[in-house]
PyMOL Python script that loads the backbone (N, CA, C, O; Angstrom):
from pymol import cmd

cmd.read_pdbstr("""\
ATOM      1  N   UNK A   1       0.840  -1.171   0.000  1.00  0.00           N
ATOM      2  CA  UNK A   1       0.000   0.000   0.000  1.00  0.00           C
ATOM      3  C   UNK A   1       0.889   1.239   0.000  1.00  0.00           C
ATOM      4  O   UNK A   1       1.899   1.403   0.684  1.00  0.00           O
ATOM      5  N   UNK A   2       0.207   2.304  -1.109  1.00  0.00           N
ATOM      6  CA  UNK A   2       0.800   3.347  -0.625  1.00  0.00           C
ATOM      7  C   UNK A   2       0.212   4.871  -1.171  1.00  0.00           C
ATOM      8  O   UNK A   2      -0.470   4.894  -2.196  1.00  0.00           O
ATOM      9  N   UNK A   3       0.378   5.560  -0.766  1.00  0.00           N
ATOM     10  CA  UNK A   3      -0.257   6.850  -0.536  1.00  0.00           C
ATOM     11  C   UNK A   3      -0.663   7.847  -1.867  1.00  0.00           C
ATOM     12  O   UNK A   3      -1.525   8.710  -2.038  1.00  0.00           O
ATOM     13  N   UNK A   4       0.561   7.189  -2.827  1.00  0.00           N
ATOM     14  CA  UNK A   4       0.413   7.492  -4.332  1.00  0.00           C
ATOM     15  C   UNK A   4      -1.506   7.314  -4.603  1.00  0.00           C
ATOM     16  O   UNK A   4      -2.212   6.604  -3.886  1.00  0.00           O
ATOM     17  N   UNK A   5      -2.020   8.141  -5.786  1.00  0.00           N
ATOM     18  CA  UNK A   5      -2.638   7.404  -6.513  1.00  0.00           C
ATOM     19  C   UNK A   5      -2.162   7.410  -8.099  1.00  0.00           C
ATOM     20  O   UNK A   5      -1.647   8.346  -8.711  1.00  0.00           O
ATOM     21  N   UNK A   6      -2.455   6.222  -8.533  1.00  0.00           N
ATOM     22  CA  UNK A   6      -1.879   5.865  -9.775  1.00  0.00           C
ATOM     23  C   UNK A   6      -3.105   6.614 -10.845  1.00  0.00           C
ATOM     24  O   UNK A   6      -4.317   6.640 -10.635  1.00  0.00           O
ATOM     25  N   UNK A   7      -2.439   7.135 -11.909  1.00  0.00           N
ATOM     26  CA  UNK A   7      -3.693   7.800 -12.928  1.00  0.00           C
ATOM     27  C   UNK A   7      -2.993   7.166 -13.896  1.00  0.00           C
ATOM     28  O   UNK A   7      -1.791   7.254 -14.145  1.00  0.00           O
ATOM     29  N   UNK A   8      -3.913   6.459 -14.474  1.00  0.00           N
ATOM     30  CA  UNK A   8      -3.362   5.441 -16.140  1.00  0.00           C
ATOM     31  C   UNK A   8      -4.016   6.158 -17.307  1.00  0.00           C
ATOM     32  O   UNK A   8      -5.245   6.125 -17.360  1.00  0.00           O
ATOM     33  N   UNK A   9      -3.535   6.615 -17.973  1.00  0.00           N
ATOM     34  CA  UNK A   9      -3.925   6.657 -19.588  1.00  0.00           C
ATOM     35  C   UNK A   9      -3.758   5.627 -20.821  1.00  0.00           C
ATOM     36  O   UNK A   9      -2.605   5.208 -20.720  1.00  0.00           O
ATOM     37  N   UNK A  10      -4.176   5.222 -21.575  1.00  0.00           N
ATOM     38  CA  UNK A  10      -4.156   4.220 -23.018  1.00  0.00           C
ATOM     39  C   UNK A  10      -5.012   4.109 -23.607  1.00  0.00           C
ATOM     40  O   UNK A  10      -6.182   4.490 -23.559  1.00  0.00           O
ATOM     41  N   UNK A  11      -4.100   3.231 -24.568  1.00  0.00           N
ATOM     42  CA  UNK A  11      -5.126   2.916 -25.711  1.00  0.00           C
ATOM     43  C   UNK A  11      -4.826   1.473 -26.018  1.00  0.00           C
ATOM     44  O   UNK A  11      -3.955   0.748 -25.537  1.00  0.00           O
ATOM     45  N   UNK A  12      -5.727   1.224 -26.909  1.00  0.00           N
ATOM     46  CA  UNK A  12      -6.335  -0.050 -27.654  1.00  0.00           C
ATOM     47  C   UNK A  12      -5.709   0.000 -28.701  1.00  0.00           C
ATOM     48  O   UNK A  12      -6.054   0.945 -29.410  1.00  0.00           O
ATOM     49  N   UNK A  13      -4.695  -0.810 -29.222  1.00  0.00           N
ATOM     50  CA  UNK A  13      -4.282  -0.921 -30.551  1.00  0.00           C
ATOM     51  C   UNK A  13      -5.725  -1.393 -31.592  1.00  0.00           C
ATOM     52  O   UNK A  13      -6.809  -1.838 -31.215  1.00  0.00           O
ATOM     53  N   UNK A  14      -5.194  -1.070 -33.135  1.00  0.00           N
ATOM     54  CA  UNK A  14      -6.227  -1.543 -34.004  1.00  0.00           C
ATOM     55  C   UNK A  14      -6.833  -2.499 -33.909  1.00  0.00           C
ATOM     56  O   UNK A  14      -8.061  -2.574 -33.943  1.00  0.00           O
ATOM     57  N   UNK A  15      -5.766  -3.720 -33.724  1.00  0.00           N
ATOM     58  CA  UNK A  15      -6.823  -4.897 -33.876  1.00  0.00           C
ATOM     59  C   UNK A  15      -7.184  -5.266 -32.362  1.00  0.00           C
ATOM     60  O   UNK A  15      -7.692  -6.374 -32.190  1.00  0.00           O
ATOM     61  N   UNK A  16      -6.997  -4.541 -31.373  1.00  0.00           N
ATOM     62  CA  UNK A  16      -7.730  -4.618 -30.345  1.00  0.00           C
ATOM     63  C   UNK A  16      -7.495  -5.585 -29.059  1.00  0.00           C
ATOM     64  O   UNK A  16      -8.075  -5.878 -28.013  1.00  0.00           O
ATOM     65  N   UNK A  17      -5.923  -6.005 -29.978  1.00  0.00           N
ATOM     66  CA  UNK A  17      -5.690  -7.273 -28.586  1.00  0.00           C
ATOM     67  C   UNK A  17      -4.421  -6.693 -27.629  1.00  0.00           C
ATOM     68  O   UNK A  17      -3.945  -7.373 -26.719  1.00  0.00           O
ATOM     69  N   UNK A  18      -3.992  -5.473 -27.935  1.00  0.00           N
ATOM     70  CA  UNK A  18      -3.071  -4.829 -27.159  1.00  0.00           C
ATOM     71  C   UNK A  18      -3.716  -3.572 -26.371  1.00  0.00           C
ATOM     72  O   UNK A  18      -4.226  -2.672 -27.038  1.00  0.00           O
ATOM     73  N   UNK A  19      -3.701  -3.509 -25.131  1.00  0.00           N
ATOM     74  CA  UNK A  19      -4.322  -2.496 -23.985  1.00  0.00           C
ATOM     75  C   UNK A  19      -2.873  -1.740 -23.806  1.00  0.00           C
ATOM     76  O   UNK A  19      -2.129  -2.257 -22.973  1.00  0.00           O
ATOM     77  N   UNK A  20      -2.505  -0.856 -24.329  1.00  0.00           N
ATOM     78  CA  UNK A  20      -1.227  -0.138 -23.440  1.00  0.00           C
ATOM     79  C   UNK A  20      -1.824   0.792 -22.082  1.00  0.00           C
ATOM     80  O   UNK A  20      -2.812   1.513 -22.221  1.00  0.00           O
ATOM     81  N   UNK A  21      -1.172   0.688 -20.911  1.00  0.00           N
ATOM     82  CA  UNK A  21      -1.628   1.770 -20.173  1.00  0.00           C
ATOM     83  C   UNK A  21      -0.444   2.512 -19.588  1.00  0.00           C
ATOM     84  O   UNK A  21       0.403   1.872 -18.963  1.00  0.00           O
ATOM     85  N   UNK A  22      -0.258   4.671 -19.854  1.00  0.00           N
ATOM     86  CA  UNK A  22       0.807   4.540 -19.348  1.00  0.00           C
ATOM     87  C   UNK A  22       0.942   5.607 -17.780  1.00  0.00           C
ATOM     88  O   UNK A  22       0.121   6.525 -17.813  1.00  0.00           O
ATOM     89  N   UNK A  23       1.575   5.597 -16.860  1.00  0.00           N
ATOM     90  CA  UNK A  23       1.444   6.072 -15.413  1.00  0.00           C
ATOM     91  C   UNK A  23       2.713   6.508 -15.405  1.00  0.00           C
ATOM     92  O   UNK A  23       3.552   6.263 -16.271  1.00  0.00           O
ATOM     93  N   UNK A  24       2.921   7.393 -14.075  1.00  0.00           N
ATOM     94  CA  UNK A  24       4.173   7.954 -13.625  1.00  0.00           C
ATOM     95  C   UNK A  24       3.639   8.211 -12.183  1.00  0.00           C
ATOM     96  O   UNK A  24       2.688   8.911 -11.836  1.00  0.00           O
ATOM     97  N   UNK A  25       4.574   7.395 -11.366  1.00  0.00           N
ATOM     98  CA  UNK A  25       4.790   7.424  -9.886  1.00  0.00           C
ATOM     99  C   UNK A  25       6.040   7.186  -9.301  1.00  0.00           C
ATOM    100  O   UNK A  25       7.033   7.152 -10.028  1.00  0.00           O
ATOM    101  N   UNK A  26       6.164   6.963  -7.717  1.00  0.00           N
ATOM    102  CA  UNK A  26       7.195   6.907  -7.396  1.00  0.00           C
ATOM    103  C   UNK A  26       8.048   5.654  -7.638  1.00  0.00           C
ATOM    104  O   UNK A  26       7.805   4.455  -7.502  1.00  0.00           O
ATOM    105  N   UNK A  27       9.427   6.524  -8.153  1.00  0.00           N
ATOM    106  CA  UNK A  27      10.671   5.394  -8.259  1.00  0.00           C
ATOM    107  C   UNK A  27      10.980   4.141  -7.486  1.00  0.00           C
ATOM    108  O   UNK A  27      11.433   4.122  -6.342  1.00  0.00           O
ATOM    109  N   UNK A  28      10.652   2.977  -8.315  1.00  0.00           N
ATOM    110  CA  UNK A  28      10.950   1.905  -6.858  1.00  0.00           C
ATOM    111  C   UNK A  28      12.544   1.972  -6.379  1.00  0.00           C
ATOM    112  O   UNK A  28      12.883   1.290  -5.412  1.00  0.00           O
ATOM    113  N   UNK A  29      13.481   2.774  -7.048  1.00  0.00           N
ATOM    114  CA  UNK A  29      14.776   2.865  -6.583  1.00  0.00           C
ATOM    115  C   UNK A  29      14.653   3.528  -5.246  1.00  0.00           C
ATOM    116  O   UNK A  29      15.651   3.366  -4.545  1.00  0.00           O
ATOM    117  N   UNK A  30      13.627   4.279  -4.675  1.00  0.00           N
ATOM    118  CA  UNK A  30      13.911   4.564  -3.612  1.00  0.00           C
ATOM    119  C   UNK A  30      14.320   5.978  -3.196  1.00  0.00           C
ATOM    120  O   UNK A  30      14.265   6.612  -2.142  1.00  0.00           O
ATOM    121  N   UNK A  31      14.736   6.213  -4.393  1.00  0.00           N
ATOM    122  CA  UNK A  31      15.592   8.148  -4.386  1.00  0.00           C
ATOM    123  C   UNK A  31      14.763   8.943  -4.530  1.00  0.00           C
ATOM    124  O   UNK A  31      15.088   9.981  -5.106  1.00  0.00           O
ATOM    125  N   UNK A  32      13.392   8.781  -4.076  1.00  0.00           N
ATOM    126  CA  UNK A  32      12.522  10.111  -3.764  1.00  0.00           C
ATOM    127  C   UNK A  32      11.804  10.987  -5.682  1.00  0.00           C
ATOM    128  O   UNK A  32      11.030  11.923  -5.882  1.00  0.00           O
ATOM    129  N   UNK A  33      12.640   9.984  -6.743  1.00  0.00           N
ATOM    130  CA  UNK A  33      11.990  10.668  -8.020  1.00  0.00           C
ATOM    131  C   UNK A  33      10.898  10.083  -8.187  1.00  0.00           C
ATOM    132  O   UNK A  33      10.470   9.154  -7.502  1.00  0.00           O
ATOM    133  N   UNK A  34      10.109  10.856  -9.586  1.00  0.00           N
ATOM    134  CA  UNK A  34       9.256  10.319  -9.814  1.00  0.00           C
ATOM    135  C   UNK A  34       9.937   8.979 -11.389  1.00  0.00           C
ATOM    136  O   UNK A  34      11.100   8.897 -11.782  1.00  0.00           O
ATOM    137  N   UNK A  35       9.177   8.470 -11.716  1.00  0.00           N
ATOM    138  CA  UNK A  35       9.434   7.847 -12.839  1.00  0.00           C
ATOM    139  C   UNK A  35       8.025   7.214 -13.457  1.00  0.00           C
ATOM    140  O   UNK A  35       6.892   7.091 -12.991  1.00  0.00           O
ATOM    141  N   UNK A  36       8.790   6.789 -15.037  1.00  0.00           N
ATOM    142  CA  UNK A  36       6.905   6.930 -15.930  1.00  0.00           C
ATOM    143  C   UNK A  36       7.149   4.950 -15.851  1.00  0.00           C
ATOM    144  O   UNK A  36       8.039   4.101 -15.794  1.00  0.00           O
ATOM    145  N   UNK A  37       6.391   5.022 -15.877  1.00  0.00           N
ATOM    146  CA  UNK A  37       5.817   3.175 -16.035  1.00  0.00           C
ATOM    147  C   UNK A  37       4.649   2.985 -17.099  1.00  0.00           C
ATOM    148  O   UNK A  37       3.801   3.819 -17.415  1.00  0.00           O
ATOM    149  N   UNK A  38       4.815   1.643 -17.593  1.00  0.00           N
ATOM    150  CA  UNK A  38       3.501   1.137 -18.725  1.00  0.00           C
ATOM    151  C   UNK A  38       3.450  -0.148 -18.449  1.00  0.00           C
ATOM    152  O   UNK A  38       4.459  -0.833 -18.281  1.00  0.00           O
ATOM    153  N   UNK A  39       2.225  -0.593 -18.376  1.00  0.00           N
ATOM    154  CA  UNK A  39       1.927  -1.528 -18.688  1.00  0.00           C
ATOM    155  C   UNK A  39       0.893  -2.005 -19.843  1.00  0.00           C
ATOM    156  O   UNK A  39      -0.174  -1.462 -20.127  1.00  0.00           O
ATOM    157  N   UNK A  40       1.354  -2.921 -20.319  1.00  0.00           N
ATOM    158  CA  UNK A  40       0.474  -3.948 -21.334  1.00  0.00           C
ATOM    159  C   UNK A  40      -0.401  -5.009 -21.146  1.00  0.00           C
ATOM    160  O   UNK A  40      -0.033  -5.872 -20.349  1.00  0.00           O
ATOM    161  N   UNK A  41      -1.507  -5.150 -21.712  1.00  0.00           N
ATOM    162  CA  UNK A  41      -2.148  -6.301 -21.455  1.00  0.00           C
ATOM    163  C   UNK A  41      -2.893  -6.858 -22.876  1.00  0.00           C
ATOM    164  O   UNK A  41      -3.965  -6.519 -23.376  1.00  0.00           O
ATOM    165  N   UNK A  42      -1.941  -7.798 -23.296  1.00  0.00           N
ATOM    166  CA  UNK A  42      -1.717  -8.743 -24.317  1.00  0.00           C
ATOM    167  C   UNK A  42      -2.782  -9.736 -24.476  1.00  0.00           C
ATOM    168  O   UNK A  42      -2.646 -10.835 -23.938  1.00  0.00           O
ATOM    169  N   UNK A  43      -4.087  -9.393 -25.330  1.00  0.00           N
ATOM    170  CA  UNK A  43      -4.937 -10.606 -25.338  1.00  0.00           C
ATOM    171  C   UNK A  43      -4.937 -11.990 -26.383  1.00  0.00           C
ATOM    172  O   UNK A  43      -5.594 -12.126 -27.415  1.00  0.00           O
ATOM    173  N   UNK A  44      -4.008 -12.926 -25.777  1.00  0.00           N
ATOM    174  CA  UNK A  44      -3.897 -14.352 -26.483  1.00  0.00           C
ATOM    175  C   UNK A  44      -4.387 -15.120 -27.304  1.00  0.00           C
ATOM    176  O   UNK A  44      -4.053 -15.786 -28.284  1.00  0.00           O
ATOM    177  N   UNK A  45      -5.752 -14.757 -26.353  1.00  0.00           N
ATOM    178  CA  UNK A  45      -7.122 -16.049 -26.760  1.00  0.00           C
ATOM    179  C   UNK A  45      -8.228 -15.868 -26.156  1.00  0.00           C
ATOM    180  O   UNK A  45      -7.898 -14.843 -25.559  1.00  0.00           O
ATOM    181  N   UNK A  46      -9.252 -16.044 -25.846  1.00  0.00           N
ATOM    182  CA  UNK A  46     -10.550 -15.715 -25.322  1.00  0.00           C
ATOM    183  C   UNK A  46     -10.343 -16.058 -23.836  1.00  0.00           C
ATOM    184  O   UNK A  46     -10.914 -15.458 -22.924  1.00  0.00           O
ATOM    185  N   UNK A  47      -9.179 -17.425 -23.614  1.00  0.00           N
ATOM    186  CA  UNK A  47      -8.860 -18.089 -22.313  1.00  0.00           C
ATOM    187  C   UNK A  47      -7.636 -17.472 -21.884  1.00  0.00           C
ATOM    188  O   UNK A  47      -7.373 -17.797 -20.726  1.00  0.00           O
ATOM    189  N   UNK A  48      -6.612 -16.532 -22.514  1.00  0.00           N
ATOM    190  CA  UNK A  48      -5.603 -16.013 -22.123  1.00  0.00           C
ATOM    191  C   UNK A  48      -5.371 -14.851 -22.477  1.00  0.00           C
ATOM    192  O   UNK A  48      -5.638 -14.372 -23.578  1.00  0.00           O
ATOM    193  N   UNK A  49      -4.716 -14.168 -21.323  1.00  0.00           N
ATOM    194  CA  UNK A  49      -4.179 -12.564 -21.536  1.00  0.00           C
ATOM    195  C   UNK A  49      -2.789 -12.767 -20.358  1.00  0.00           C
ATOM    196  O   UNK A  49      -2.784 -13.459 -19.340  1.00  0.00           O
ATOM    197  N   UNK A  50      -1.461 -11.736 -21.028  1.00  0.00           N
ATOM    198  CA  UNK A  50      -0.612 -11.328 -20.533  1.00  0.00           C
ATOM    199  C   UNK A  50      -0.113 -10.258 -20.028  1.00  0.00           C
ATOM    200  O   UNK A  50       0.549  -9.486 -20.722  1.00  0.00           O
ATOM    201  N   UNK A  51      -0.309 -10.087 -18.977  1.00  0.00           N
ATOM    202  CA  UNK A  51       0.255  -8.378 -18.262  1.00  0.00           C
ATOM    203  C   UNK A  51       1.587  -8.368 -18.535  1.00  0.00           C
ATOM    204  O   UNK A  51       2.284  -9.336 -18.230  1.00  0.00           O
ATOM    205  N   UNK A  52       2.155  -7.145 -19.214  1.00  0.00           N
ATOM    206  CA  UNK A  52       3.840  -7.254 -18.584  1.00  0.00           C
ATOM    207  C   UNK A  52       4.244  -5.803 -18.071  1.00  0.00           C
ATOM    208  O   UNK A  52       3.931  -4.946 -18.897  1.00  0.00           O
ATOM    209  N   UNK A  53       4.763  -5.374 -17.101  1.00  0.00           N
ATOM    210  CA  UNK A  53       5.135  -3.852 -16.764  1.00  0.00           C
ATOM    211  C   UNK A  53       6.335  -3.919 -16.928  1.00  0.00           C
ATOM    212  O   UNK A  53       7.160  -4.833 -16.906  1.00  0.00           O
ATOM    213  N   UNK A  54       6.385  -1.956 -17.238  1.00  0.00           N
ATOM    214  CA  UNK A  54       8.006  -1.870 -17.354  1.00  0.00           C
ATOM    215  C   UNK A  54       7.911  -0.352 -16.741  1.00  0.00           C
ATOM    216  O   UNK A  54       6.875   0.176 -16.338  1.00  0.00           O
ATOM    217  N   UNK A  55       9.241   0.245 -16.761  1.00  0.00           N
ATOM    218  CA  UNK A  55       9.533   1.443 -16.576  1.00  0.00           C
ATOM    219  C   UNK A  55      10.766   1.909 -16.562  1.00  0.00           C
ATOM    220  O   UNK A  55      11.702   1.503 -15.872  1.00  0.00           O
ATOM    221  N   UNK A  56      10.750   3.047 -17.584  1.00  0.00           N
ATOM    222  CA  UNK A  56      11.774   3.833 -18.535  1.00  0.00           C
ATOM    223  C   UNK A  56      12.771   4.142 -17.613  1.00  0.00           C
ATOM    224  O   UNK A  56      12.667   4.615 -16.481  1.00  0.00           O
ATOM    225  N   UNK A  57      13.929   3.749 -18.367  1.00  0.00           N
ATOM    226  CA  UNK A  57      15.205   4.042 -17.881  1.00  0.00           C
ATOM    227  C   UNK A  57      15.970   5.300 -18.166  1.00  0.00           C
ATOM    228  O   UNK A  57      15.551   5.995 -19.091  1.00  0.00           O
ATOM    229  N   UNK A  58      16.867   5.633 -17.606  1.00  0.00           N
ATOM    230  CA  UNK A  58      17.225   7.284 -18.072  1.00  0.00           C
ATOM    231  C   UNK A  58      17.695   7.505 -18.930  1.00  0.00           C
ATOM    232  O   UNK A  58      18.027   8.636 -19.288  1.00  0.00           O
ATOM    233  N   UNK A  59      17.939   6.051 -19.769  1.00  0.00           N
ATOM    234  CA  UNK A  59      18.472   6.252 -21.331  1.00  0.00           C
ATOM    235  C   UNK A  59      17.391   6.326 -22.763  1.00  0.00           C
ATOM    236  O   UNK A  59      17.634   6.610 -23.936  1.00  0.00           O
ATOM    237  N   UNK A  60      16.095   5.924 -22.047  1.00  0.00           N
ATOM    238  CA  UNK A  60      14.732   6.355 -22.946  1.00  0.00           C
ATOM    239  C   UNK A  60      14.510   4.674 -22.966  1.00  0.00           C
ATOM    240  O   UNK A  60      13.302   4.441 -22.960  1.00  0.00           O
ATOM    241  N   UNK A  61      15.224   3.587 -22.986  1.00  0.00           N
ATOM    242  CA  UNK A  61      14.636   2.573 -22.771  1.00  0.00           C
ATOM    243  C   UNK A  61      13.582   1.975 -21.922  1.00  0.00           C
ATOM    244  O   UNK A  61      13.392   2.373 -20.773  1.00  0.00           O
ATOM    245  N   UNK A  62      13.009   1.183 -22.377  1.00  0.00           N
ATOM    246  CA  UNK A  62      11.693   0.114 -21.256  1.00  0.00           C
ATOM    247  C   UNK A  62      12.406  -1.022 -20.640  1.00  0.00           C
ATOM    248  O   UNK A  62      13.024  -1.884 -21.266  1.00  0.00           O
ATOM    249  N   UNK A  63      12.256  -0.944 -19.247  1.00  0.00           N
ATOM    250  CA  UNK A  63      12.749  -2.203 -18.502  1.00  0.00           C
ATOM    251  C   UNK A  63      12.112  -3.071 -18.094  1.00  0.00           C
ATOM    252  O   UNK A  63      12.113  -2.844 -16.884  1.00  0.00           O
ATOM    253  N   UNK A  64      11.320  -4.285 -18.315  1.00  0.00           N
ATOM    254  CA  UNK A  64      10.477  -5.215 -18.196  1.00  0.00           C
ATOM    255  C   UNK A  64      10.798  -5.790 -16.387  1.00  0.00           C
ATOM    256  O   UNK A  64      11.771  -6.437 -16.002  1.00  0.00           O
ATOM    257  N   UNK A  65       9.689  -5.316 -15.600  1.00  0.00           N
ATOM    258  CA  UNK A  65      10.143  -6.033 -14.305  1.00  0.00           C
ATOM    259  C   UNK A  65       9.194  -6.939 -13.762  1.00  0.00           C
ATOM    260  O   UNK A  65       9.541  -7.525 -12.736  1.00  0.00           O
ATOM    261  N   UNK A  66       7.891  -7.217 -14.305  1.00  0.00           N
ATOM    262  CA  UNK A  66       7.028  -8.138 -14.080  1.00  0.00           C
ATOM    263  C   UNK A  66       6.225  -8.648 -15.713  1.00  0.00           C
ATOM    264  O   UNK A  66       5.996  -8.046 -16.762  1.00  0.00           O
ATOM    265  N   UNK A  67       6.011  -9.902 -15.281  1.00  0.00           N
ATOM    266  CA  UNK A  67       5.156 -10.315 -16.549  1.00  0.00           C
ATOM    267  C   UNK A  67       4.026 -11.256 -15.544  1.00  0.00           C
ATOM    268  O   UNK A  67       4.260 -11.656 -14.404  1.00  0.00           O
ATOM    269  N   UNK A  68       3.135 -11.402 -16.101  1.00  0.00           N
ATOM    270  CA  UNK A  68       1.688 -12.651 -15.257  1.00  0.00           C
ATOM    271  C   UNK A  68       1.213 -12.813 -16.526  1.00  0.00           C
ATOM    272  O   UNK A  68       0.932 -11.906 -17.310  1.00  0.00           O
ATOM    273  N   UNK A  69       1.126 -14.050 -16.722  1.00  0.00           N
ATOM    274  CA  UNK A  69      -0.126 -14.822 -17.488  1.00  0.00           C
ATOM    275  C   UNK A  69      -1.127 -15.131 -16.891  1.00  0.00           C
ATOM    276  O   UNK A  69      -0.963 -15.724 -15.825  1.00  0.00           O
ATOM    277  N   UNK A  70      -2.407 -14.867 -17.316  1.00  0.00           N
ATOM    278  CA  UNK A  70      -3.468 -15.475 -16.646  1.00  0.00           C
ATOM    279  C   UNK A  70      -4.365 -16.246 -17.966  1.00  0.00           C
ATOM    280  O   UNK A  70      -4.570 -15.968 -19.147  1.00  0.00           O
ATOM    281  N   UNK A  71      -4.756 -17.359 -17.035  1.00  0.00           N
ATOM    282  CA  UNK A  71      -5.183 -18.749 -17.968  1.00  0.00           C
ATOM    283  C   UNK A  71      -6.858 -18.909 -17.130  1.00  0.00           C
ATOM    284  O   UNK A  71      -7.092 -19.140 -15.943  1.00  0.00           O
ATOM    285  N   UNK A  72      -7.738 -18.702 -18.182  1.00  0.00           N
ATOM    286  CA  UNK A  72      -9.210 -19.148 -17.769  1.00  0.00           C
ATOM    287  C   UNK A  72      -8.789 -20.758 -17.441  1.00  0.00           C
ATOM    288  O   UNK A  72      -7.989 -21.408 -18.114  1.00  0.00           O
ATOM    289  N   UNK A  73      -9.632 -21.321 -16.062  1.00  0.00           N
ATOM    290  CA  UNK A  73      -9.488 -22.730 -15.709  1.00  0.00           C
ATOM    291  C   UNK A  73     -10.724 -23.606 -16.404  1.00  0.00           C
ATOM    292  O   UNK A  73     -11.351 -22.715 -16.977  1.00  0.00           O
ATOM    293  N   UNK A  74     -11.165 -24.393 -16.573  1.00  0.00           N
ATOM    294  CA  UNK A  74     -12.062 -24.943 -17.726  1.00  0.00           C
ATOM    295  C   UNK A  74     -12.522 -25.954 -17.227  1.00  0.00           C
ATOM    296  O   UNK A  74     -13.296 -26.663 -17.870  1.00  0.00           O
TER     297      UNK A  74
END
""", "prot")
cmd.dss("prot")
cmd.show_as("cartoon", "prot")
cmd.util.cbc("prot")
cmd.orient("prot")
């Protein structure tokens, strides 16, 4: 928990199976900055979608620090 609130903006790619969402909160490094984060949510199949987050490095790159699959059980 924490005191932040997160405000997400995105979009829906064309064909509709990519959710980008993108935020800026506090640095998990700890040094008091802020920093921007995105996450994705990748739709597979009707039974699967993939979250993956990242957040930009000071060289303009994306750093991937979590991914979850989630699988409908049947």
């Amino acid at each position: 928990m924490m005191t932040h609130m997160w405000v997400y903006n995105g979009a829906l790619d064309a064909e509709a199976k990519v959710l980008t969402l993108n935020t800026e909160g506090p640095s998990f490094a700890g040094d008091g900055k802020q920093a921007k984060y995105r996450d994705q949510i990748t739709i597979k199949s009707k039974d699967e979608r993939v979250l993956t987050s990242q957040v930009r490095q000071d060289d303009g790159t994306w750093k991937r620090f979590m991914t979850a699959t989630y699988r409908r059980v049947k």
